[in-house]
C-alpha positions in Angstrom: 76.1 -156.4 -59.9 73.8 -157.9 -57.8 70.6 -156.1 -56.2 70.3 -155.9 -52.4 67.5 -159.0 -52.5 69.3 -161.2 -54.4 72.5 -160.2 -52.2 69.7 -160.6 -48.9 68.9 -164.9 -50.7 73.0 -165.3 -51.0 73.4 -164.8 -47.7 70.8 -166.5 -46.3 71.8 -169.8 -48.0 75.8 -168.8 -47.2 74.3 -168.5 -43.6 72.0 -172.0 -43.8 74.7 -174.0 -44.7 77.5 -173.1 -42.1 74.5 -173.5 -39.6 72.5 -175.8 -40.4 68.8 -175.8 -39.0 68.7 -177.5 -35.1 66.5 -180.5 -35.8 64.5 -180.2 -32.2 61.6 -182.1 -33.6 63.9 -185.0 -34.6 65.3 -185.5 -31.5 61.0 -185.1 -29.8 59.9 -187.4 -32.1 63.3 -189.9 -31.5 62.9 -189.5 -27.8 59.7 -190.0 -27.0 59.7 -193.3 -29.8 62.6 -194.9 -28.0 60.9 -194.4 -24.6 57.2 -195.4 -26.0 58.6 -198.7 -27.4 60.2 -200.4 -23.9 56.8 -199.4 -22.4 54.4 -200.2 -24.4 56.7 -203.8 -24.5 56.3 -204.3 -20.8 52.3 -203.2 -20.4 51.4 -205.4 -22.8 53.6 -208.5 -21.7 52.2 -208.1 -18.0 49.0 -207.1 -18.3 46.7 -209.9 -17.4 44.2 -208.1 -20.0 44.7 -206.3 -23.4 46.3 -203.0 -22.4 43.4 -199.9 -23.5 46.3 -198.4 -25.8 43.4 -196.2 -27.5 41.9 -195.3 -24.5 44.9 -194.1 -22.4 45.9 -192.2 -25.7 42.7 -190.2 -26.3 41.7 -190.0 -22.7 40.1 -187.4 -20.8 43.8 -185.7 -19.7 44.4 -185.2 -23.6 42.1 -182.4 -23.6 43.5 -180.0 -20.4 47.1 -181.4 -21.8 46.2 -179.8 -25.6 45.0 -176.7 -23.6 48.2 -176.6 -21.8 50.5 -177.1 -24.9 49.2 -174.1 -26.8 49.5 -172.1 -23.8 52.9 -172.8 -23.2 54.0 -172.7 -26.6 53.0 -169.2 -26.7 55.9 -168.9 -23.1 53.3 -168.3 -20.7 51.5 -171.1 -18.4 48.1 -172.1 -17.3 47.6 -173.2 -13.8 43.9 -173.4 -13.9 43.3 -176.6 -16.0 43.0 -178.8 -13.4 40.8 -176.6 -11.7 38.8 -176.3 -15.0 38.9 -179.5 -16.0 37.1 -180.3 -12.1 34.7 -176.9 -12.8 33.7 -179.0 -16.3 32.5 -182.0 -15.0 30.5 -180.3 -12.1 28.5 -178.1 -14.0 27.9 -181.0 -16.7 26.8 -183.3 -13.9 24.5 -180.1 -12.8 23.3 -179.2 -16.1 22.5 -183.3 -16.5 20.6 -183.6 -13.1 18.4 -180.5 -14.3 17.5 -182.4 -16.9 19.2 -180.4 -20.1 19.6 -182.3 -23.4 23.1 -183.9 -23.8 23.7 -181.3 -26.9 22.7 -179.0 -24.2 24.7 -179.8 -21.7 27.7 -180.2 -24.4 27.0 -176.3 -25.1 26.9 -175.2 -21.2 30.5 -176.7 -20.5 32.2 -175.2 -23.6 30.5 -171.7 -22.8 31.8 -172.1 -19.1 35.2 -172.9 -20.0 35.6 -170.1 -22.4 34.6 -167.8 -19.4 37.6 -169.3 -17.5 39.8 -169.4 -20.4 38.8 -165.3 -21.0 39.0 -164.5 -17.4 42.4 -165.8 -18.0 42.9 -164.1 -20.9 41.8 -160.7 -19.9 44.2 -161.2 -17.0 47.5 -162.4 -18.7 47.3 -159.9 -21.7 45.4 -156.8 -21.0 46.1 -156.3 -17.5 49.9 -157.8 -17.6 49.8 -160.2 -14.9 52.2 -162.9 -14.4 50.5 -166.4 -16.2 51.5 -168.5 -13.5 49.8 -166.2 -10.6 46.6 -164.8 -13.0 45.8 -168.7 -13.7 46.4 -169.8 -10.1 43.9 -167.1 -9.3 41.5 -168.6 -11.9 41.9 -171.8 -10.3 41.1 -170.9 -7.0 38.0 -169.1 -8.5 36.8 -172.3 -10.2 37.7 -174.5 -6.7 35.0 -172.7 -5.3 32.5 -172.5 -7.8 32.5 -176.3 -8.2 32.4 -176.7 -4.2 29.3 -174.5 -4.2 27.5 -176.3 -7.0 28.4 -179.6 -5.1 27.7 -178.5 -1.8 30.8 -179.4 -0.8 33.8 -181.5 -1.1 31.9 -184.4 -2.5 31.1 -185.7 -6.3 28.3 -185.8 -8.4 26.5 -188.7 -9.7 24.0 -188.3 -12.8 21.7 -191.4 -13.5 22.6 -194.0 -15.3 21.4 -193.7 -19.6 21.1 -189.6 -18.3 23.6 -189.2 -21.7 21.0 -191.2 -24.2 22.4 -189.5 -26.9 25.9 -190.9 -26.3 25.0 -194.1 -24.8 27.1 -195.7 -27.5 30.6 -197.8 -26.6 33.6 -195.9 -25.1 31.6 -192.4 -26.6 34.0 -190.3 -24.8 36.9 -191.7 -26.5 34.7 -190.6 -29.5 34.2 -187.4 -27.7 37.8 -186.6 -26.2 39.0 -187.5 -29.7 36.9 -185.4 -32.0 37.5 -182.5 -30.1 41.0 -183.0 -29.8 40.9 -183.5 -34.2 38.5 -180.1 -34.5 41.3 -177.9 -32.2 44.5 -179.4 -34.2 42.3 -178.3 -37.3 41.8 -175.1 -35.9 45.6 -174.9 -35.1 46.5 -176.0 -39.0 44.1 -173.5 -40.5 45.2 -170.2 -38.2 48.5 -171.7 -38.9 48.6 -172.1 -42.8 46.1 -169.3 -43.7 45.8 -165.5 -43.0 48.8 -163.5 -44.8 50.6 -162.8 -41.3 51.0 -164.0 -37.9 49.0 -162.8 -35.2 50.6 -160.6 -32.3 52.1 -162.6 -29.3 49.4 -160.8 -27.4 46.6 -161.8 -29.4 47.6 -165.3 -29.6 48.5 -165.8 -26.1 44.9 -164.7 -25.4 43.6 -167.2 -28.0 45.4 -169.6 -26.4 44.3 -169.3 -23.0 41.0 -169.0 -24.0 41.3 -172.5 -26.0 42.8 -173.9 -22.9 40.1 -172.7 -20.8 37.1 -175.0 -23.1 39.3 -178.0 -23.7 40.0 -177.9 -19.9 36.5 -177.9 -18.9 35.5 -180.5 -22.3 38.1 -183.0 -20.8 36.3 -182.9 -17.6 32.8 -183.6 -19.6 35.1 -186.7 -21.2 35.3 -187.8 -17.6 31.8 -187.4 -16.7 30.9 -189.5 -20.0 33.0 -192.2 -19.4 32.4 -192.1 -15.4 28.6 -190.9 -14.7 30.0 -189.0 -11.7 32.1 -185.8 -11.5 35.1 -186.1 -9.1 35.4 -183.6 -6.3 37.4 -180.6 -7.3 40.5 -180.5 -5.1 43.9 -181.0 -5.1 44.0 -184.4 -5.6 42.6 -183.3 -9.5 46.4 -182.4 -9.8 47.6 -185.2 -12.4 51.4 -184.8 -13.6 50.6 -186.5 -16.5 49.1 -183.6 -17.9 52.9 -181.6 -17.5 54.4 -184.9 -18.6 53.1 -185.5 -21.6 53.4 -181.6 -22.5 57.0 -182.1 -22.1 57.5 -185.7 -24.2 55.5 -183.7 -26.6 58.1 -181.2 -27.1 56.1 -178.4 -25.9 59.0 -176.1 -23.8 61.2 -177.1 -27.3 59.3 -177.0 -30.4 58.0 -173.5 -31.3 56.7 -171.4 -34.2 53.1 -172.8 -36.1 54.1 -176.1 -37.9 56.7 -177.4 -35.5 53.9 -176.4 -32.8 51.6 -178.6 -35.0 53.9 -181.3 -34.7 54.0 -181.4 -30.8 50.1 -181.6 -31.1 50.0 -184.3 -33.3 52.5 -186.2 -30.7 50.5 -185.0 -27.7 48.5 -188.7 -27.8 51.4 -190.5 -27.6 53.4 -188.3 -25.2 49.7 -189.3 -22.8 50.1 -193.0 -23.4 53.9 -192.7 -22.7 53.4 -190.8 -19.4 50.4 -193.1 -18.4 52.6 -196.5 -19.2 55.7 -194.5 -16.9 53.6 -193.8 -14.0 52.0 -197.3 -13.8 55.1 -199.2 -14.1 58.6 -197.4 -13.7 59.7 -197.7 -9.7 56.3 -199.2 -8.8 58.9 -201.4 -6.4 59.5 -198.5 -4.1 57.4 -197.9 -1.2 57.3 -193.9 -1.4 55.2 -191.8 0.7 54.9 -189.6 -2.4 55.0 -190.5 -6.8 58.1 -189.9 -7.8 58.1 -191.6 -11.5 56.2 -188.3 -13.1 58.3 -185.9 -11.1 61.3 -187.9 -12.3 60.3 -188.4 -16.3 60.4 -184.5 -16.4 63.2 -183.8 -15.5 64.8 -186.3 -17.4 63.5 -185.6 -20.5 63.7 -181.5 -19.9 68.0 -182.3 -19.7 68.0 -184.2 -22.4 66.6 -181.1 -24.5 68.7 -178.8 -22.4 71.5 -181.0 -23.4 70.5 -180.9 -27.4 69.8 -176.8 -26.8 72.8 -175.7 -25.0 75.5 -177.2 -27.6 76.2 -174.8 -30.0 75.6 -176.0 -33.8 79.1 -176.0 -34.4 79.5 -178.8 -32.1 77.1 -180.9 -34.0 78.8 -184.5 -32.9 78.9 -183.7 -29.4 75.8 -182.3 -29.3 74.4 -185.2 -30.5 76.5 -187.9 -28.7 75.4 -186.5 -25.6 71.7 -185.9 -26.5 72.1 -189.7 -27.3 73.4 -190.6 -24.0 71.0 -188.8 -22.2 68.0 -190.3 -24.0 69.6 -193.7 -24.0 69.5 -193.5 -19.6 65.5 -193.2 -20.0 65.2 -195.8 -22.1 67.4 -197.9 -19.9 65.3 -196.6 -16.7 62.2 -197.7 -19.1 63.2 -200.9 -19.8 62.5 -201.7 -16.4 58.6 -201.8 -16.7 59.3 -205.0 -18.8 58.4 -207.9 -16.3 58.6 -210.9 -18.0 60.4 -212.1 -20.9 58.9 -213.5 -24.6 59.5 -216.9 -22.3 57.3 -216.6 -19.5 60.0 -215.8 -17.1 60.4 -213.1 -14.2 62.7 -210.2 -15.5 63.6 -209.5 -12.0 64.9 -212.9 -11.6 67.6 -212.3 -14.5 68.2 -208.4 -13.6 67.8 -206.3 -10.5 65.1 -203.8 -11.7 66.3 -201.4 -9.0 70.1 -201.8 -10.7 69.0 -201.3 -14.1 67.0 -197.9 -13.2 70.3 -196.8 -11.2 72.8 -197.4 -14.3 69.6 -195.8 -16.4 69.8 -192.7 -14.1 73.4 -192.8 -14.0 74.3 -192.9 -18.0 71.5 -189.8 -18.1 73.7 -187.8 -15.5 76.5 -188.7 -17.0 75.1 -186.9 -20.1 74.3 -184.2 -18.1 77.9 -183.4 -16.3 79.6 -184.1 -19.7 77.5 -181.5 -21.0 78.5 -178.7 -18.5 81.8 -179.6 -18.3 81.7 -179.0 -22.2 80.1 -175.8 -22.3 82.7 -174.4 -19.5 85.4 -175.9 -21.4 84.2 -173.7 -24.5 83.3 -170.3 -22.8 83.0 -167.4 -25.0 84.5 -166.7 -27.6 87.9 -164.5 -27.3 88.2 -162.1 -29.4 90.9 -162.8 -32.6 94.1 -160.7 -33.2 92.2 -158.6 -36.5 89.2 -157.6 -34.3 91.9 -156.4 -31.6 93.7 -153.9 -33.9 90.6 -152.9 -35.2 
């Protein structure tokens, strides 16, 4: 006879093998490869210099982005890193002009971001506000504390060598990417040590309050590699930041090591986002950036499309995900300009046609999918569950 924990193992592997994990991070990591490749092809066959691939991966958005993935993973949102990030570079550039010590200075930013990042915290989790309204809040805070500090809506310049210490080449790649390795670090350890998970509670706050420093550290990255602190406004609103949260798998990938995972990706998911928005429908004159706006949602159907089909359905859940991720990479492909001969890709194919049969093949992914799922409905109920 078997005892109730080995009877508890038999089922679980009975249950494992008639549904078989759902391998989100393979179809992350597939998507955002097949869309990386076209792009990186067509930035590095028209640039007229040798594309920054380093620097547009570990750039200053990778920090407010990393902030933004924990949060998020944890199902809540932060608002305020763009606001943070701004609030960052204006009190480094203050700290700077009153003369404080790089190392200094480095202190002063990560102390004020963990004030926004518990503000937000205190906010979200002990007083039960909504993320998206406690962290709008926040922002609006740090909008005005950086337009005080820079007596209005105007930058800050600090002198030129002001940074002695890090007057080395590209240091805030240096910067932006040692940070970025001591908080996935910090992730691995709370994830692989301790003998049980934290509360959703606690963690949320620990995530909001990492956001909150790797907001405002992103925005000394910018003040490194500038010498000037933008003006905190609107305009500090960069879809990249969303975009590259998505390509990472961030709304798709949960629990500690898959989470990992979407960190580790996070650098490319930047570069990806940062390739889109410079090439893909730069032929349009639009009063407004559609490209970011339009990567989202693309990407966020094709995981609907992998998450909505049941695992019993494996092949057509697949299939479609497939033909979904095959229209972005078709829409992609579009950012190539010239061939390996020297010639104008627009002079052997329409880009405009090829991003409309891109977008089309994605929503035919999309209809096929809902027409699938209505198709299937619930599941009636069979004859012996009747008579019972």
């Amino acid at each position: 006879m078997m005892c109730p924990p080995a009877l508890e193992q038999a089922s679980e592997s009975i249950a494992t093998q008639q549904h078989p994990p759902r391998r989100d991070d393979v179809l992350v990591t597939a998507t955002l490869a097949v869309v990386l490749a076209p792009l990186l092809t067509g930035w590095a066959a028209g640039a007229e210099y040798t594309p920054d691939v380093l620097g547009q991966a570990l750039g200053y958005w990778l920090l407010p982005a990393m902030g933004l993935l924990f949060v998020v993973q944890q199902r809540s949102v932060d608002l305020s890193v763009w606001m943070g990030f701004g609030l960052g570079a204006t009190v480094g550039a203050t700290a700077v002009n009153f003369g404080c010590h790089p190392v200094l200075v480095l202190g002063i930013v990560a102390a004020t971001g963990l004030v926004v990042g518990l503000v937000n915290a205190a906010a979200v989790v002990m007083v039960r506000i909504p993320g998206a309204i406690a962290t709008a809040g926040t922002a609006a805070a740090c909008y005005g504390v950086s337009r005080v500090l820079a007596g209005g809506p105007t930058e800050i310049r600090i002198p030129e060598g002001a940074l002695a210490v890090w007057s080395m080449p590209n240091v805030w790649i240096l910067l932006t990417g040692g940070v970025f390795v001591i908080a996935v670090l910090a992730a691995a350890l709370a994830a692989f040590t301790g003998n049980r998970r934290p509360s959703r509670r606690l963690a949320l706050g620990g995530a909001l309050a990492g956001s909150g420093i790797l907001a405002a550290l992103g925005g000394l990255c910018k003040l490194a590699q500038s010498g000037r602190a933008p003006a905190t406004s609107l305009g500090l609103i960069d879809l990249r930041v969303v975009c590259a949260v998505i390509l990472a798998g961030g709304l798709m990938l949960h629990g500690l090591r898959k989470g990992l995972l979407a960190a580790g990706l996070l650098p490319l998911a930047l570069l990806a986002s940062t390739i889109w928005d410079m090439l893909i429908w730069d032929f349009w004159e639009l009063p407004v950036t559609v490209s970011l706006p339009a990567l989202c949602v693309m990407v966020l159907g094709t995981q609907w499309v992998f998450s909505s089909l049941g695992r019993a359905r494996e092949p057509t859940r697949i299939a479609l995900s497939g033909l979904t991720v095959g229209g972005i990479v078709i829409v992609a492909l579009t950012g190539i300009r010239v061939t390996p001969s020297g010639e104008q890709l627009h002079v052997l194919v329409s880009r405009a046609a090829l991003s409309a049969t891109g977008v089309g093949i994605w929503l035919s992914g999309i209809l096929a999918t809902v027409l699938v799922n209505r198709r299937s409905g619930p599941a009636r109920p069979t004859q012996e569950s009747q008579a019972a």
